[in-house]
N, CA and C atoms as an extended XYZ file, in Angstrom:
177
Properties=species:S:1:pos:R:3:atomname:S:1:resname:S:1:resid:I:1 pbc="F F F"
N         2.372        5.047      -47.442 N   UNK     1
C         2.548        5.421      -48.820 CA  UNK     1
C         3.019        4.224      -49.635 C   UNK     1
N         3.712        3.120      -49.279 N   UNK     2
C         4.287        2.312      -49.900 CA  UNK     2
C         3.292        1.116      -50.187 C   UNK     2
N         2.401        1.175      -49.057 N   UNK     3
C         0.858        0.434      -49.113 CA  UNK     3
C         0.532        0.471      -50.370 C   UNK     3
N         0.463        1.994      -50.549 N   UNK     4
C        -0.690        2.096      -51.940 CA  UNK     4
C         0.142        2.429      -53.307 C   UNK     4
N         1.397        2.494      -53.048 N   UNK     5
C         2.165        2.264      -54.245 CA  UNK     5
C         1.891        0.993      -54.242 C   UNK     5
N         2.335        0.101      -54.019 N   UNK     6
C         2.139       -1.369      -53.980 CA  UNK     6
C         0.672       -2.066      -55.106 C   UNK     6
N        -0.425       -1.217      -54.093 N   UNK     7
C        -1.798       -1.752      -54.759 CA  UNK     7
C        -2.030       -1.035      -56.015 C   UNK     7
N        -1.227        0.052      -56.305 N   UNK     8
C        -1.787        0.648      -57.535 CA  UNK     8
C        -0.991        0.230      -58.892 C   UNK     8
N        -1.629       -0.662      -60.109 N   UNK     9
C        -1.266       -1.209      -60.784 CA  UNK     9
C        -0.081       -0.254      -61.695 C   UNK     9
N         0.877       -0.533      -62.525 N   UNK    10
C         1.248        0.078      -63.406 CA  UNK    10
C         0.731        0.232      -65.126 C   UNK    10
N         1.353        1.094      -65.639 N   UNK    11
C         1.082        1.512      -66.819 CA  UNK    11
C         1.200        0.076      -67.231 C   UNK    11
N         2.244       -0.461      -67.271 N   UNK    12
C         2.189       -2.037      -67.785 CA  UNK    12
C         1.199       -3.037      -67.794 C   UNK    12
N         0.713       -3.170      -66.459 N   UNK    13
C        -0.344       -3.779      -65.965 CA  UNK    13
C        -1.380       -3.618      -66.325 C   UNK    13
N        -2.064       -1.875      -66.457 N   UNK    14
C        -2.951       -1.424      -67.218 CA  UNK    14
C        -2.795       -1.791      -68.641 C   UNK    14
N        -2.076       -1.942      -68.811 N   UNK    15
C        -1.567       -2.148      -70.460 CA  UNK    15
C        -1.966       -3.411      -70.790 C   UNK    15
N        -1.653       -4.354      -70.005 N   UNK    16
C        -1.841       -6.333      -70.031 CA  UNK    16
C        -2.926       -6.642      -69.802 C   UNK    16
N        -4.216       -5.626      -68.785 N   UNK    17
C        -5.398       -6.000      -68.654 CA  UNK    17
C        -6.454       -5.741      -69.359 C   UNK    17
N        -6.201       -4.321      -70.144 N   UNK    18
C        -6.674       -3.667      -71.118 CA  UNK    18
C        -6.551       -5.061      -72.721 C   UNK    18
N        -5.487       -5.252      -72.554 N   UNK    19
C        -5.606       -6.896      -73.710 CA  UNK    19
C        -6.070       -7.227      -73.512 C   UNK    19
N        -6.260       -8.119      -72.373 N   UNK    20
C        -6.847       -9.023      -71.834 CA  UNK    20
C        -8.704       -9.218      -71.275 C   UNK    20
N        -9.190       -7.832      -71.166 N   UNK    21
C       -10.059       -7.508      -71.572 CA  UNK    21
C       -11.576       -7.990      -72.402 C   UNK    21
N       -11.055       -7.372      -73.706 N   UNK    22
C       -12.205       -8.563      -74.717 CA  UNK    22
C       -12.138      -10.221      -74.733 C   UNK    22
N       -11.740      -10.722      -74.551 N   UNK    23
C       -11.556      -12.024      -74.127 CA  UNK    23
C       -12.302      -12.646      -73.139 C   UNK    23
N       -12.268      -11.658      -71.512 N   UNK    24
C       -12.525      -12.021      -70.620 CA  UNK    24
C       -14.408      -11.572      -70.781 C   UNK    24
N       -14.238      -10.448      -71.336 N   UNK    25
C       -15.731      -10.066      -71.739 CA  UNK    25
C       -16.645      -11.461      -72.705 C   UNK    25
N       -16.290      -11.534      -73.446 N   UNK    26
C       -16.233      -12.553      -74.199 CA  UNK    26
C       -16.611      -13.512      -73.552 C   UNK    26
N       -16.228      -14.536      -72.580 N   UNK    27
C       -16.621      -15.188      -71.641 CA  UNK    27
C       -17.227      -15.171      -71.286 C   UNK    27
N       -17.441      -14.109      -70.792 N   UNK    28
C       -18.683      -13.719      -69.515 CA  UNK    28
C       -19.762      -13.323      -70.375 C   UNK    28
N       -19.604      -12.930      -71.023 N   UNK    29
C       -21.012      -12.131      -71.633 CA  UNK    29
C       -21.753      -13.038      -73.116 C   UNK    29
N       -20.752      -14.111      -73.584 N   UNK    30
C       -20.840      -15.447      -74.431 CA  UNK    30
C       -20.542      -14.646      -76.398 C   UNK    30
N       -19.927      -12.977      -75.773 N   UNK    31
C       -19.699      -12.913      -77.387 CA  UNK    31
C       -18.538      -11.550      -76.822 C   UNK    31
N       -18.318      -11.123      -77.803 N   UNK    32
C       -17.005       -9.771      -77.758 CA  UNK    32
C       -17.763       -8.772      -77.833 C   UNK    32
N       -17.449       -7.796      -76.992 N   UNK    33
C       -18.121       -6.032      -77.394 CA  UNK    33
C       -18.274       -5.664      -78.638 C   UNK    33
N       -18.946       -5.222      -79.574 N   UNK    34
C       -18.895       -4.353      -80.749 CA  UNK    34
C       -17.325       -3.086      -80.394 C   UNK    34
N       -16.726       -2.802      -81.448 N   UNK    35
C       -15.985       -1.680      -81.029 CA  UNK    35
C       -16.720       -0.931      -80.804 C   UNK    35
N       -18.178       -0.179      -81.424 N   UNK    36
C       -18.874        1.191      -80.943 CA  UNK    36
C       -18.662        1.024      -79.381 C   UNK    36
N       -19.380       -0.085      -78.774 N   UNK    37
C       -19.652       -0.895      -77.240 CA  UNK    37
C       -18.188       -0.287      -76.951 C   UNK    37
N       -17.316       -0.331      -77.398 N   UNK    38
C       -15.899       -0.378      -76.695 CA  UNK    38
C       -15.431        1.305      -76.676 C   UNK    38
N       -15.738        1.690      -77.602 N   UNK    39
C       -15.496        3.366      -77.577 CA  UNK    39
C       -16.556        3.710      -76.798 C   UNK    39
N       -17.998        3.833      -76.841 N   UNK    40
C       -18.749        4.189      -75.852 CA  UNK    40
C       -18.136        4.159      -73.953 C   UNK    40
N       -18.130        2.895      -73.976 N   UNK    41
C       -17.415        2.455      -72.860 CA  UNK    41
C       -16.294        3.300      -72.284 C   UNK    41
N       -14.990        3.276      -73.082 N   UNK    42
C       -14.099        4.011      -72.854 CA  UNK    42
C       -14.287        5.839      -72.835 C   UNK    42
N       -15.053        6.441      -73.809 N   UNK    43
C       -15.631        7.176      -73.176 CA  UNK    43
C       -16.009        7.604      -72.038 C   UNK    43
N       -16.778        7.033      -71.994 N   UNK    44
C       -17.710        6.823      -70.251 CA  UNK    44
C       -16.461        6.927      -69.364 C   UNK    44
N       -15.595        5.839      -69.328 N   UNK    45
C       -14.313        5.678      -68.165 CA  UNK    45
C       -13.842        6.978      -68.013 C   UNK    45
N       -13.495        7.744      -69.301 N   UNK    46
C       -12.902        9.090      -69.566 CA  UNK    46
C       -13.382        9.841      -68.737 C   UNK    46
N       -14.626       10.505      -69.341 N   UNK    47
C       -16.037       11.286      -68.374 CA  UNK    47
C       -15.742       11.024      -67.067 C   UNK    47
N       -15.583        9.975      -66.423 N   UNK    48
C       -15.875        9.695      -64.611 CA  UNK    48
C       -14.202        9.827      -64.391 C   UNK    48
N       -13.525        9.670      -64.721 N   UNK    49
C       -11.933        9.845      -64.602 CA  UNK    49
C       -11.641       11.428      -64.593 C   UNK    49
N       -12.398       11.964      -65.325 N   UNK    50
C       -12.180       13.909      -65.448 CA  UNK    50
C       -12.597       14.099      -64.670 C   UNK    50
N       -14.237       13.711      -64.319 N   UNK    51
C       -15.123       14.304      -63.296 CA  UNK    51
C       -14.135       14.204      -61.656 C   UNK    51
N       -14.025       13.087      -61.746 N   UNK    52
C       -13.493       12.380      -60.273 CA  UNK    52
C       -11.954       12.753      -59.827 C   UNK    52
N       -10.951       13.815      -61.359 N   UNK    53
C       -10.042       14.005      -61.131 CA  UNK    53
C        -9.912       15.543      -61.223 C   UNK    53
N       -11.284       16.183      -61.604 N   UNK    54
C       -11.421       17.788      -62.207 CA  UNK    54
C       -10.949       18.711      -60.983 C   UNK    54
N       -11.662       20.011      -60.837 N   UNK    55
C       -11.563       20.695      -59.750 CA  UNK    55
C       -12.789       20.607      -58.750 C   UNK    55
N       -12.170       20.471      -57.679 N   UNK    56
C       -13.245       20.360      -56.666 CA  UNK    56
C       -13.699       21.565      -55.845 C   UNK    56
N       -14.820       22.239      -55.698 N   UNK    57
C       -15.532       23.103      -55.203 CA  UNK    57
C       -16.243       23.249      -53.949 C   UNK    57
N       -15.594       24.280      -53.116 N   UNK    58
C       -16.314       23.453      -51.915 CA  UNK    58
C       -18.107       24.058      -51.691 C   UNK    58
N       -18.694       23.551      -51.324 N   UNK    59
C       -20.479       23.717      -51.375 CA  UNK    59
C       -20.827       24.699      -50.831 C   UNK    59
C-alpha cells in the first residue's frame, strides 16, 4: 500500500503539471493548444475518468 501511495502524484503535483502543461505542449507540437483544443481535451479526460471510475457490471 505504501508502494502506491508513493507513485500516486498529489493534488499539488497534479496542480504543477497541469501548469506546466501548455508549455510542454507547445514544444512538442511547435505552437499552444487553442483553449476549445483544451476544453475538448479535458472533457474527454472527464468522460474516461467517469467511465473507468462509474459502476461496474458484471457480464
Amino acid at each position: 500500500m505504501e508502494d502506491l501511495a508513493q507513485g500516486t502524484p498529489s493534488q499539488a503535483e497534479y496542480a504543477e503539471r497541469a501548469e506546466l502543461a501548455p508549455a510542454e505542449l507547445a514544444a512538442a507540437l511547435g505552437h499552444a493548444p487553442s483553449e476549445e483544443a483544451e476544453a475538448k481535451a479535458r472533457a474527454l479526460l472527464e468522460r474516461l475518468g467517469a467511465a473507468a471510475h462509474g459502476p461496474h457490471t458484471a457480464a
